[in-house]
FIVO-910233 format. One record per residue (C-alpha): residue in three letters; x, y, z. Coordinates in steps of 0.05 Angstrom, whole numbers, plus 32768, in hexadecimal, padded with zeros to 4 digits. Example, Ala and Ser with C-alpha at 12.3 -4.5 7.8 and 13.67 -1.06 7.14 Angstrom:
BEGIN
Ala80F67FA6809C/Ser81117FEB808F/
END
This chain:
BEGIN
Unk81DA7BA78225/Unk81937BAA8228/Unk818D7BE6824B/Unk81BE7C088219/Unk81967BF181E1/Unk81507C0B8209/Unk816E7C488212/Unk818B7C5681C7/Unk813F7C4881B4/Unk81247C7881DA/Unk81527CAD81C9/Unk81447C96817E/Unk80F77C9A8183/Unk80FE7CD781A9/Unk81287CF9816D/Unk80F57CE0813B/Unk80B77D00815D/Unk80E57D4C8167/Unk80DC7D4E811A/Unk80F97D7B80E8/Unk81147DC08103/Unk80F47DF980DF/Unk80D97E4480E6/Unk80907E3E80F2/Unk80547E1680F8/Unk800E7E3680F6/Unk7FD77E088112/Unk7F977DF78135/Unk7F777E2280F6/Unk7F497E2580BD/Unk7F817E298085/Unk7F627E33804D/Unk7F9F7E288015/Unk7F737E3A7FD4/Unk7F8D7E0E7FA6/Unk7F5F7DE77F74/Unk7F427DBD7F9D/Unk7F327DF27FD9/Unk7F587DCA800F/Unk7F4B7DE58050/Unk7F817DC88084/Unk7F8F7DD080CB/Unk7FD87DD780C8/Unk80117DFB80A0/Unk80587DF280A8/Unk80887E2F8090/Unk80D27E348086/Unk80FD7E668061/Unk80BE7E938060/Unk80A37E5A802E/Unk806B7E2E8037/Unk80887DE28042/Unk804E7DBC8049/Unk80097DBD8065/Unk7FDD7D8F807E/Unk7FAF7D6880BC/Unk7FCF7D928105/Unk7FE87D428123/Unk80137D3A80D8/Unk80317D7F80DE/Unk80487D81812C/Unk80607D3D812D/Unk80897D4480E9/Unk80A07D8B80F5/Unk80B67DB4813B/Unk80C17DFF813B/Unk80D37E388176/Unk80927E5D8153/Unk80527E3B8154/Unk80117E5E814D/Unk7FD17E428169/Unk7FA37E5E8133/Unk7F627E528169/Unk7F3F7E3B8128/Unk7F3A7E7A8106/Unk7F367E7E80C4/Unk7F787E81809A/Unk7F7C7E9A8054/Unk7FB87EAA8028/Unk7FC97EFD802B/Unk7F977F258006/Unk7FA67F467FC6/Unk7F797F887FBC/Unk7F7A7F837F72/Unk7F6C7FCF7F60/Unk7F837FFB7F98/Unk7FA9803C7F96/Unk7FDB804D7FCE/Unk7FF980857FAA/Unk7FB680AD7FAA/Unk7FA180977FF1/Unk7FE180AB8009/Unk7FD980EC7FEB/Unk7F9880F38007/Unk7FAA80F28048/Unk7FCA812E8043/Unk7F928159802D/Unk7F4A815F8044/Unk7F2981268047/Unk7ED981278022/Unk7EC380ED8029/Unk7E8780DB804E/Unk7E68812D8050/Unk7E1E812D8052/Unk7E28816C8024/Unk7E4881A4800A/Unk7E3D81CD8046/Unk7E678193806B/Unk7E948193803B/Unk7E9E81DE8047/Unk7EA481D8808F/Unk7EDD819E8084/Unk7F0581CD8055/Unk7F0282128083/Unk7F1981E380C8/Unk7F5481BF809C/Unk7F5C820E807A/Unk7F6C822680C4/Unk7F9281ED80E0/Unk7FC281EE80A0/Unk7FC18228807C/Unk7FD58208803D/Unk7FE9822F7FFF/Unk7FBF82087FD4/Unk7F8181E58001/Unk7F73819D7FDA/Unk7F3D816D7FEB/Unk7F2081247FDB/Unk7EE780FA7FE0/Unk7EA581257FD6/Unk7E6281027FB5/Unk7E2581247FA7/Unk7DFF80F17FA9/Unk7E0380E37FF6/Unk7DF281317FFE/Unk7DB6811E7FD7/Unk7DC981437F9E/Unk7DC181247F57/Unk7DE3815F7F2D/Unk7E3581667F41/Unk7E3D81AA7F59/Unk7E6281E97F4E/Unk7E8E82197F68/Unk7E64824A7F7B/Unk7E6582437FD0/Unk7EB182347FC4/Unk7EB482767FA9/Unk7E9782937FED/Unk7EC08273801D/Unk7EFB82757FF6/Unk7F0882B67FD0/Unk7F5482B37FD7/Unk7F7482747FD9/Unk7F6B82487FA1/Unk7F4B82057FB2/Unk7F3881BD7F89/Unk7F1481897FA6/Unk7F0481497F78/Unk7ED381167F83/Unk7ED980D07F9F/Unk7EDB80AE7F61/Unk7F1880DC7F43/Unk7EF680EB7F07/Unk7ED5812D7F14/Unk7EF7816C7F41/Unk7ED781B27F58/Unk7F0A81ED7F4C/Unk7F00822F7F67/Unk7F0482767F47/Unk7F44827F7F64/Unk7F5D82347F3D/Unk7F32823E7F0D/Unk7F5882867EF9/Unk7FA282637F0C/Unk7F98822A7EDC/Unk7F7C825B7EA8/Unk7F3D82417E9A/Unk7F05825A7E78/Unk7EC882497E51/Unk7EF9823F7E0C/Unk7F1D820A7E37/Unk7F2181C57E0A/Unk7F40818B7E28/Unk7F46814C7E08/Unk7F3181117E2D/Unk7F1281437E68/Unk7EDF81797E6C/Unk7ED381BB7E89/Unk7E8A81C97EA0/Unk7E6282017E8C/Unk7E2582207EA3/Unk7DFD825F7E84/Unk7E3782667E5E/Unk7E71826B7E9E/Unk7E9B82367EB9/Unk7E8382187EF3/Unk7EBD82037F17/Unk7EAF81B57F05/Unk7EE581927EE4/Unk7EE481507EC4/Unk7F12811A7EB9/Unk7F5481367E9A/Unk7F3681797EA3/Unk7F5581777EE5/Unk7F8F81717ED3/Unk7F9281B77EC6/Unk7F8681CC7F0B/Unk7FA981947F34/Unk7FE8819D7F0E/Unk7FED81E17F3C/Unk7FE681C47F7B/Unk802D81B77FA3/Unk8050816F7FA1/Unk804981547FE7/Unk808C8154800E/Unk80AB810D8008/Unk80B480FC8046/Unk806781058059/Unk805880D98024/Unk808880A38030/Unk806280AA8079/Unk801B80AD8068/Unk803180658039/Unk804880478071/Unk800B804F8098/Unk7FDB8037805F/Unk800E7FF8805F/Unk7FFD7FED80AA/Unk7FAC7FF9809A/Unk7FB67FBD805B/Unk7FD67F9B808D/Unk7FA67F9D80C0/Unk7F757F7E808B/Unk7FA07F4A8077/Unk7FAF7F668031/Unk7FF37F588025/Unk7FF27F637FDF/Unk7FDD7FAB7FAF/Unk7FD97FAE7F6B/Unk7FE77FF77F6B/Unk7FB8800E7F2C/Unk7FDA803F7F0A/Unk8017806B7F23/Unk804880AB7F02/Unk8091809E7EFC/Unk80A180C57F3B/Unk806E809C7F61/Unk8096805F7F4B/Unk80D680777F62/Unk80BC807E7FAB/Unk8097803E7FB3/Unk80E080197F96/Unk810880457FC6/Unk80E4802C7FFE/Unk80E07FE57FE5/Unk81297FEC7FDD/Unk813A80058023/Unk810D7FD18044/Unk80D68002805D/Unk809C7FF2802E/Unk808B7FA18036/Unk80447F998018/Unk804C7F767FD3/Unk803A7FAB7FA2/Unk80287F937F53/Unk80347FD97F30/Unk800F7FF37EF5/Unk802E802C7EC9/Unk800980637EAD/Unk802680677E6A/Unk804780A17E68/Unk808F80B07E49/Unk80B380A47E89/Unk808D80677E93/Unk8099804F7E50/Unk80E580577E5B/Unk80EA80397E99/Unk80C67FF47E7D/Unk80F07FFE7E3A/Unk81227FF77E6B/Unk811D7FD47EA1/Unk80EE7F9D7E7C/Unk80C67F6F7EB6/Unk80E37F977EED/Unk80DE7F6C7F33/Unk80FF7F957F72/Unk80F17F617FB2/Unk80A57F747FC2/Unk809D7F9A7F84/Unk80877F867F43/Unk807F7FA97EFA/Unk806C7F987EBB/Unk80247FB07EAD/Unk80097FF47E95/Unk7FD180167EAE/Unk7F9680387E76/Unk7F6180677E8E/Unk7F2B80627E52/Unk7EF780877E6E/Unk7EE080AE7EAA/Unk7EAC809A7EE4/Unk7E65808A7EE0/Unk7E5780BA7F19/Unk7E6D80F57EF9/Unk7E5180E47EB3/Unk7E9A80D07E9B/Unk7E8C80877E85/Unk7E89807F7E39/Unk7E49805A7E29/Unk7E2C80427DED/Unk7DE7806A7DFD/Unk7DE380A97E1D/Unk7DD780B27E65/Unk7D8E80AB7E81/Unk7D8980E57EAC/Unk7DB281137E7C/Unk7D9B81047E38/Unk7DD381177DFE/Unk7E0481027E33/Unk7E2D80C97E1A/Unk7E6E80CF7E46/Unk7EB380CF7E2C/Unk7EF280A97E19/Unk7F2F80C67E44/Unk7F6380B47E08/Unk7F5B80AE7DB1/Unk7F62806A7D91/Unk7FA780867D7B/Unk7FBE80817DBC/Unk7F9E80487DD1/Unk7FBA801D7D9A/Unk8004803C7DAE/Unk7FFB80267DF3/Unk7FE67FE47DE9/Unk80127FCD7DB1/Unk80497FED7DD7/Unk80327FBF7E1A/Unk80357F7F7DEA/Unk80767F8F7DC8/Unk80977F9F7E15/Unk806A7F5D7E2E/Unk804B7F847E5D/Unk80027F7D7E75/Unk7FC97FB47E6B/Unk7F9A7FC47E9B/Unk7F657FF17E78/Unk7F2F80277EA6/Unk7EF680127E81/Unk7EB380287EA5/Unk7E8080357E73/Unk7E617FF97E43/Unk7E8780247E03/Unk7EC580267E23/Unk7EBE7FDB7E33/Unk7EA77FCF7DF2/Unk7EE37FF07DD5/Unk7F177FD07DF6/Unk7EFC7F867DF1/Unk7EFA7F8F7DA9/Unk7F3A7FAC7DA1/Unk7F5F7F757DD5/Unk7F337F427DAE/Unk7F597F537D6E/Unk7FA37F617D8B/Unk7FAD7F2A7DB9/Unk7F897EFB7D87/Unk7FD37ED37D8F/Unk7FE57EE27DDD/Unk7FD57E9D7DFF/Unk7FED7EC37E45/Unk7FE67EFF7E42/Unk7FB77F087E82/Unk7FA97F577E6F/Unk7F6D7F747E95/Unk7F347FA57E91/Unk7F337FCA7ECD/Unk7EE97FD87EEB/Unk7EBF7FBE7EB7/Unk7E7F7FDA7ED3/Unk7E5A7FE67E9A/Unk7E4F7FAF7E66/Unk7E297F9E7E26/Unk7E0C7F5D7E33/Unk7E1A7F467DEB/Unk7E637F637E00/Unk7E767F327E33/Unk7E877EF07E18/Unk7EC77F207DFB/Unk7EDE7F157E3D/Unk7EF27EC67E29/Unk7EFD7ED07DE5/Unk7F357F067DF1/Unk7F477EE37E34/Unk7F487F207E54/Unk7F3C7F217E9F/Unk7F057F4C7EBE/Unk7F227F707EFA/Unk7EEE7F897F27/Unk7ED87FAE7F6D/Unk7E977F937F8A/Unk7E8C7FD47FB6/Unk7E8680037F77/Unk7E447FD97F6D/Unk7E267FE57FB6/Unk7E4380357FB7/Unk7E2680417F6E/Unk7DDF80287F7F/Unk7DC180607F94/Unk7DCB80827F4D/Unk7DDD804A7F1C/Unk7D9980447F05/Unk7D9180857EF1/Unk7DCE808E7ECD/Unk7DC1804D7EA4/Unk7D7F80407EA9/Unk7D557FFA7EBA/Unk7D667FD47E7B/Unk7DBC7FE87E78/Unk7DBB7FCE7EC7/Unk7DB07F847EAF/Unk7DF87F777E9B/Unk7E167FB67EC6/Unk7E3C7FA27F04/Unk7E3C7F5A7EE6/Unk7E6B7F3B7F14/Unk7E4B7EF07F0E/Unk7E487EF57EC4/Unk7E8F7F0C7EB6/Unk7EA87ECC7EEE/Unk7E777E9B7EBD/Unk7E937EB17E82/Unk7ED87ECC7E94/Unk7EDF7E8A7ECA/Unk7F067EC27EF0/Unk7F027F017F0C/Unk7F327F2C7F38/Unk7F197F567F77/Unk7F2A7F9B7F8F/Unk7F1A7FD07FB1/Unk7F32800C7F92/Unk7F46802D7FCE/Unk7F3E806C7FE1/Unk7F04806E7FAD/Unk7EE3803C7FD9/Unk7EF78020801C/Unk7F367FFB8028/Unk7F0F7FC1804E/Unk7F127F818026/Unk7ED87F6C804C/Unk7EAC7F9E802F/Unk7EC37F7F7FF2/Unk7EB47F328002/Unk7E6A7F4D8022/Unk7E5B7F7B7FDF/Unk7E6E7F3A7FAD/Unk7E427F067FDB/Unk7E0C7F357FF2/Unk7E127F6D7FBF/Unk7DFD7F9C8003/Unk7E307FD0801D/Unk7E567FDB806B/Unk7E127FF68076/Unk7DE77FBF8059/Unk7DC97FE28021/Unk7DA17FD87FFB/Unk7D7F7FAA8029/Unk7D697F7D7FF7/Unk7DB47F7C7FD3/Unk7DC47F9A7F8B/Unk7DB07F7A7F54/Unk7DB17F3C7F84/Unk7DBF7F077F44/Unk7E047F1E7F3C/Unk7E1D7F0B7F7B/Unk7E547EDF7F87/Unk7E647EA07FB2/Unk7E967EA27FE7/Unk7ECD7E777FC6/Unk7ECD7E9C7F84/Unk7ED67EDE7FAE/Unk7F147ECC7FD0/Unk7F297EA77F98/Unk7F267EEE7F7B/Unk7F4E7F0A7FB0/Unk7F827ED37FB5/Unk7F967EA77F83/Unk7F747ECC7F43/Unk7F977F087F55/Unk7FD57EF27F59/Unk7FCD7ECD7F19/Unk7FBB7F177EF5/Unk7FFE7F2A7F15/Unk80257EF87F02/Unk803A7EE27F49/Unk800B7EA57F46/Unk804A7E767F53/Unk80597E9B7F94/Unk801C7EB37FB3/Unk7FD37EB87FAA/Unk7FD07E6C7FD1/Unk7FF97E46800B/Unk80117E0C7FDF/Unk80527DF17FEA/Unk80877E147FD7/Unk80677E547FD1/Unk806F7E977FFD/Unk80547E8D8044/Unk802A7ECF803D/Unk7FEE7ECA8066/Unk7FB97EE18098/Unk7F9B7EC280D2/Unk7F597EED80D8/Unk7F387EFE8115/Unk7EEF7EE98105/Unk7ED27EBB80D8/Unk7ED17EC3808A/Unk7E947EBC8072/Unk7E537ED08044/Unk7E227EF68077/Unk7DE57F1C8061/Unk7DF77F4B8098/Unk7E417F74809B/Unk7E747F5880C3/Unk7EB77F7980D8/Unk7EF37F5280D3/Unk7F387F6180D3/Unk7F7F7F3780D4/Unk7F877F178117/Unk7FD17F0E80FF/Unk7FF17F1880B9/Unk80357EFB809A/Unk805D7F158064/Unk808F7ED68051/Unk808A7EAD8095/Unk80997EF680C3/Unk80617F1480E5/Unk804C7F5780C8/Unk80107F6C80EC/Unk7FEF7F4B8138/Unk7FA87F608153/Unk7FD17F4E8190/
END
């Protein structure tokens, strides 16, 4: 009897100690669950592809038992990234023309242009990512050696930021151009009297509305592959900033069918088919997919002289910028957005445009306790300006690497005394007690790193400027992937799924491959494993 009763007690105690049965248990890491108060755990324990509890490695093994454990080898482990301001649409479509970016100059540029020219032979030869000012060149430049190499085929190339384009004669003549050429919200450059070839803003639209739709298939193709590149970062999550009706209708087909996994927040440009489909549809959620904001472009890019500011530009005196849309419009769009309860996220570059929009949010969402509407960029500020940012409870949505790309030039465009509240990313967090991080890909680089080194050590993947960018405006560690985690999905509404590894919340996540951390020198990093809902998505291995 004794031995039966030994025996029983073993089998008992041995039962206890297998624990509870589920999915998987991450472990042996530096879990960092950024929630309010910044736990950082060694264990995680997942089930239904949600989080079920964290917690000290010895309390999760012993409670919980899994076929899938992963010895995280102490690496650092951070809920997925969001990339607040990104735009796969455009990055997809630039992968299927010539890529600029990076030319020393124009005679580089050429050279990229004739070798794509041969290889493709394309009816209508389309290029991205030129800036002057890494060619050394302050003045944006004309059509005039497109002219030479290109007689015959028309060509448009337009310039990293999107905001300005070079047509030549050949485009120029399709798109029926010429020096009596108005466009609202856009301009066409002149010189002794002639166009130039250089089109701003909306005046590109004129051109690029010419150019052939990319074949579907190739685009669904080159999406996929900038899903495996955010994977490989451990960004999980896009806030696609601003896409056309037909874009929309390709991202939802493949969210639909199971191809497209990333978590994508969608903005709307506000146009009629947009306006329909929210009419419509209302908060529209599709699996992976969200939609219920719309996306405003105010103004145009500082590079190019498009950003609307209050004073006129330092190096081009009389030069105050532009809006990109009338108050008439604005105030459809945005009463529209509150009557629909959708968000807006507003372009706003240039300390005018800012100005404009704070005011005018200040007024209309006087009685919105939640509305969580944004201002994308916010580069540009009017010191006197910022506190609008509480007042309105609008929420500053920002890229760090804009700052560290933009100082070669920014103080000549602005000039020393507009720089002290420009690129303000410390003061909009004290005022604001939030901001959300991008990158605005393929403007900039899709790395989030270069993102958390350009908010902590205002210097870029190359360490410039050696001493940082205005240095004071950096930010700490915590509040930087707070930006990219938690604050982002809160200005996405997803802030009760994702955006932290609290229980009972998606178990989206990356393990990453080297430490996370503020460095006064660059440091690679990439996802050493990433999980979309409990399933691995991406492995270094």
């Amino acid at each position: 009897m004794k031995l039966t009763l030994g025996i029983l007690l073993i089998i008992l105690l041995t039962s206890c100690f297998k624990g509870e049965k589920i999915d998987l248990i991450i472990h042996n890491g530096n879990i960092h669950i950024m929630n309010d108060q910044m736990d950082i755990v060694e264990a995680v324990a997942i089930h239904d592809g949600k989080i079920i509890e964290f917690g000290p490695e010895r309390e999760i093994l012993n409670k919980y038992r899994s076929d899938q454990e992963i010895n995280a080898q102490q690496k650092d482990v951070y809920p997925g990234l969001h990339d607040a301001h990104g735009h796969i649409m455009s990055y997809a479509s630039q992968k299927m023309v010539v890529d600029l970016t990076g030319t020393t100059s124009y005679y580089e540029m050429l050279l990229r242009l004739e070798k794509f020219d041969a290889q493709h032979d394309p009816e209508f030869l389309v290029g991205r990512g030129w800036d002057q000012s890494l060619w050394g060149e302050e003045d944006l430049p004309t059509n005039t050696l497109l002219n030479e190499r290109f007689p015959n085929k028309p060509v448009l190339l337009t310039r990293v930021d999107g905001h300005a384009a070079i047509a030549n004669e050949v485009a120029i003549t399709r798109a029926k151009i010429d020096e009596n050429t108005i466009v609202p919200g856009g301009k066409v450059i002149q010189g002794n009297g002639k166009v130039t070839g250089l089109l701003l803003d909306h005046a590109i639209d004129l051109v690029s509305g010419l150019v052939p739709k990319p074949n579907r298939e190739d685009l669904r193709k080159a999406i996929l592959e900038i899903e495996q590149e955010l994977l490989a970062y451990g960004i999980t999550h896009v806030h696609e900033a601003g896409v056309t009706y037909e874009q929309l209708m390709v991202l939802d087909e493949m969210v639909s069918d199971g191809s497209l996994n990333i978590g994508m927040y969608v903005m709307l440009f506000p146009t009629v088919e947009n306006m329909d489909f929210a009419r419509e549809k209302g908060h529209y959620v599709n699996k992976n997919l969200s939609v219920r904001s719309f996306k405003m472009l105010m103004d145009g890019a500082l590079g190019s002289r498009g950003a609307c500011l209050l004073n006129h530009y330092s190096d081009m005196p009389g030069e105050f910028g532009f809006l990109l849309m009338s108050e008439a419009e604005m105030l459809s769009h945005t009463e529209e957005a509150l009557r629909l309860g959708y968000q807006v996220n507003a372009h706003c570059i240039g300390d005018s445009a800012n100005r404009i929009l704070l005011k005018h949010y200040d007024t209309l969402l006087v009685n919105e306790v939640d509305h969580r509407w944004r201002i994308e960029h916010a580069q540009v500020l009017a010191e006197e300006d910022i506190p609008l940012f509480s007042s309105s409870g609008v929420i500053p949505s920002i890229q760090p690497t804009h700052a560290v790309s933009d100082f070669r030039w920014a103080k000549e465009r602005l000039g020393e005394h507009r720089l002290t509240s420009a690129y303000a990313y410390q003061s909009l967090l004290n005022e604001r007690q939030m901001v959300v991080l991008g990158t605005d890909f393929p403007v900039e680089n899709i790395d989030p790193f270069a993102t958390i080194y350009a908010a902590t050590a205002r210097k870029n993947r190359e360490n410039e400027p050696s001493s940082g960018f205005l240095k004071d405006q950096s930010m700490g560690l915590d509040d930087t992937m707070r930006g990219m985690t938690i604050w982002a999905a809160y200005s996405s509404f997803l802030e009760h799924s994702l955006g932290s590894l609290e229980k009972g919340k998606n178990a989206t996540l990356v393990i990453f491959d080297q430490p996370v951390r503020a460095s006064q020198k660059f440091e690679p990093n990439y996802a050493f494993m990433t999980f979309i809902d409990g399933k691995v998505v991406y492995s270094m291995e």
